[in-house]
PAZAPA-4460 file (N, C-alpha, C; in steps of 0.05 Angstrom, whole numbers, plus 32768, in hexadecimal, padded with zeros to 4 digits):
% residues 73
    n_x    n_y    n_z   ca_x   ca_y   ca_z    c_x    c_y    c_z   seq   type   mol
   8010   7FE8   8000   8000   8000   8000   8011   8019   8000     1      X     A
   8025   8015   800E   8032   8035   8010   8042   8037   7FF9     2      X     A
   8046   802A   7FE9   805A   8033   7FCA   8046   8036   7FBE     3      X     A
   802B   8034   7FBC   8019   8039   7FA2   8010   805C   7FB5     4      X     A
   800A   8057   7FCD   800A   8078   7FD7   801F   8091   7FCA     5      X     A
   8031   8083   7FCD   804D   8091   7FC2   804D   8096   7FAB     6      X     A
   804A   8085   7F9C   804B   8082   7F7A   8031   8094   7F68     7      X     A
   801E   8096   7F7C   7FFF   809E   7F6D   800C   80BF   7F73     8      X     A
   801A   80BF   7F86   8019   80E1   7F92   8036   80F3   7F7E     9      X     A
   804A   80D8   7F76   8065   80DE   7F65   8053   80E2   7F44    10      X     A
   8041   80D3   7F40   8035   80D1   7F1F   802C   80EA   7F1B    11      X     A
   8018   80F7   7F36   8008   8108   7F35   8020   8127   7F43    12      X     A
   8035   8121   7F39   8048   8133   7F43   804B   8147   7F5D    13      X     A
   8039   8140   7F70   8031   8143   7F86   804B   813F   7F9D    14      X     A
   8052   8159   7FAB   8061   8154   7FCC   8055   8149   7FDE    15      X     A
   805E   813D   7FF1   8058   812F   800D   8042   8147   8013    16      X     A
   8054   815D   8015   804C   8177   8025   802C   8180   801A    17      X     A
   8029   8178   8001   8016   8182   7FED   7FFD   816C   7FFE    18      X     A
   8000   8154   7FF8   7FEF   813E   8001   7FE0   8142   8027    19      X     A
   7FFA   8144   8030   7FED   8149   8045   7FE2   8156   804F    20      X     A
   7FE8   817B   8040   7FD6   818D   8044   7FBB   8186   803F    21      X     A
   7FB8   8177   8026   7F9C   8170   801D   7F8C   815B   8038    22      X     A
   7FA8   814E   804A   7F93   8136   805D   7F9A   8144   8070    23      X     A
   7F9D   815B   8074   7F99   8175   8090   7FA7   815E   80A2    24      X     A
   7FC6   815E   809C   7FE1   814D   80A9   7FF1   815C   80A4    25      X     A
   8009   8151   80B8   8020   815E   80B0   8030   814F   80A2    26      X     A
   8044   815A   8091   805B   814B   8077   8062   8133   808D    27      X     A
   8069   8135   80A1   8078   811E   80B2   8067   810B   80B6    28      X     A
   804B   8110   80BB   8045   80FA   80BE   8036   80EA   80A4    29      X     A
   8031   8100   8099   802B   80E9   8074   8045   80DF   807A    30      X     A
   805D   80EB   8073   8075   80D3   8067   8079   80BB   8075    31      X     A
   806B   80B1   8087   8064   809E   8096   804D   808C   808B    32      X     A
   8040   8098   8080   8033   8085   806D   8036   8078   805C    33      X     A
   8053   8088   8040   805C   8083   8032   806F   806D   8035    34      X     A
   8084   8072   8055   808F   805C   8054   808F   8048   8066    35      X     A
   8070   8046   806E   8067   8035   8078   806B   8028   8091    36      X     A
   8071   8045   80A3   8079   8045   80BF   8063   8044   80CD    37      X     A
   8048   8059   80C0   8032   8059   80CF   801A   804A   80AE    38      X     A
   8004   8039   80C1   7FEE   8033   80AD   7FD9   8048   80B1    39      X     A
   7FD4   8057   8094   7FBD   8069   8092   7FA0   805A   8099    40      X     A
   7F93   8072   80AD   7F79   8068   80AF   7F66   8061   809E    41      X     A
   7F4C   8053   80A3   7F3A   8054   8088   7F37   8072   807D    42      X     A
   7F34   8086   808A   7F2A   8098   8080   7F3F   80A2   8076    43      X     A
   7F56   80A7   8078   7F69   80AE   806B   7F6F   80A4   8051    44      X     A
   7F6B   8088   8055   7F6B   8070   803E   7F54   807C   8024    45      X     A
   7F39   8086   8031   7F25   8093   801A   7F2B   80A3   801A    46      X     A
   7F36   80B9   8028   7F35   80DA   801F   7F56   80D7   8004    47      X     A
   7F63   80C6   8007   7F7A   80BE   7FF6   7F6D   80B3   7FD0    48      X     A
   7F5C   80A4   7FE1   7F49   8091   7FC1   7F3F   80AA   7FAD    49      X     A
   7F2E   80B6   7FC5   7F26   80D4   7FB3   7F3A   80E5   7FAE    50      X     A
   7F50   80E5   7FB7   7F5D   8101   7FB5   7F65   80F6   7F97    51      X     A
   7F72   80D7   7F8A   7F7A   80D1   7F79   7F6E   80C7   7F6B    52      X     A
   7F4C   80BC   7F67   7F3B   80B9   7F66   7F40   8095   7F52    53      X     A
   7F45   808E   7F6D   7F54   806A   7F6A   7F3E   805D   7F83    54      X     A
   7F39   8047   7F80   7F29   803A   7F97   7F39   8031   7FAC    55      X     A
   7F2D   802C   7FC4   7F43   8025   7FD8   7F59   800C   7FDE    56      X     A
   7F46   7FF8   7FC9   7F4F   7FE3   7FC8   7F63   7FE0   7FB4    57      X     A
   7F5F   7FFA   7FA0   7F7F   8001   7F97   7F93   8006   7FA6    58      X     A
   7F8C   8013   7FB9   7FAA   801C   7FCE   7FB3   8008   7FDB    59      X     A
   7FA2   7FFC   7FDA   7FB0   7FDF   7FF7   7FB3   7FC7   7FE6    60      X     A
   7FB3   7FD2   7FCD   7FBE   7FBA   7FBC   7FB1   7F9F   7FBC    61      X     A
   7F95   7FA5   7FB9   7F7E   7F93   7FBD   7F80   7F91   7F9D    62      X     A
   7F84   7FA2   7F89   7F85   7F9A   7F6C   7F8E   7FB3   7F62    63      X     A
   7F97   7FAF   7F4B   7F9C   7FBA   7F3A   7F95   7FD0   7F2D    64      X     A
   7F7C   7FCF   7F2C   7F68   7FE2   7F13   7F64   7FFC   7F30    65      X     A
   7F65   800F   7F19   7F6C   802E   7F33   7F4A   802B   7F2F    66      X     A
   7F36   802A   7F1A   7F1D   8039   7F1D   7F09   8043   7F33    67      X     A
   7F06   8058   7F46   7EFA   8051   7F57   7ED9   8043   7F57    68      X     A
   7ED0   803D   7F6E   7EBE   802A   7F68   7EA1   8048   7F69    69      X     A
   7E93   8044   7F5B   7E79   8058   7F56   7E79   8063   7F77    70      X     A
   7E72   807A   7F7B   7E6B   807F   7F95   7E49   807B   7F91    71      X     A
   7E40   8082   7FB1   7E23   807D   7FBB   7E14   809D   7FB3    72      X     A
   7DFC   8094   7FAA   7DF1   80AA   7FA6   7DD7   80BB   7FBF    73      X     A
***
């Protein structure tokens, strides 16, 4: 999970600093996510899916395919 975190945020040319502002964190403790010192919460885990708009079970390397899954209406 934490190299596809890394990798979705390197594709999307995105800083640590940039990401975490967006998950109202500080750079230190995202980079803990990345290298997988600390496990992101669920909600961190979705506010991440949307930010890159990949399903969650992309991040945790449940599969492959980024598409996220339809949201609820």
């Amino acid at each position: 999970m934490y190299k596809r975190i890394r990798d979705l945020r390197n594709d999307a040319g995105l800083t640590q600093k940039q990401v975490a502002q967006y998950l109202k964190m500080s750079q230190t403790g995202y980079s803990k996510y990345e290298t997988g010192e600390t496990t992101p919460s669920i909600t961190v885990l979705c506010a991440l899916a949307d930010y890159y708009h990949v399903s969650v079970d992309y991040l945790m390397e449940r599969t492959d395919i980024k598409i996220p899954y339809p949201k609820k209406i």
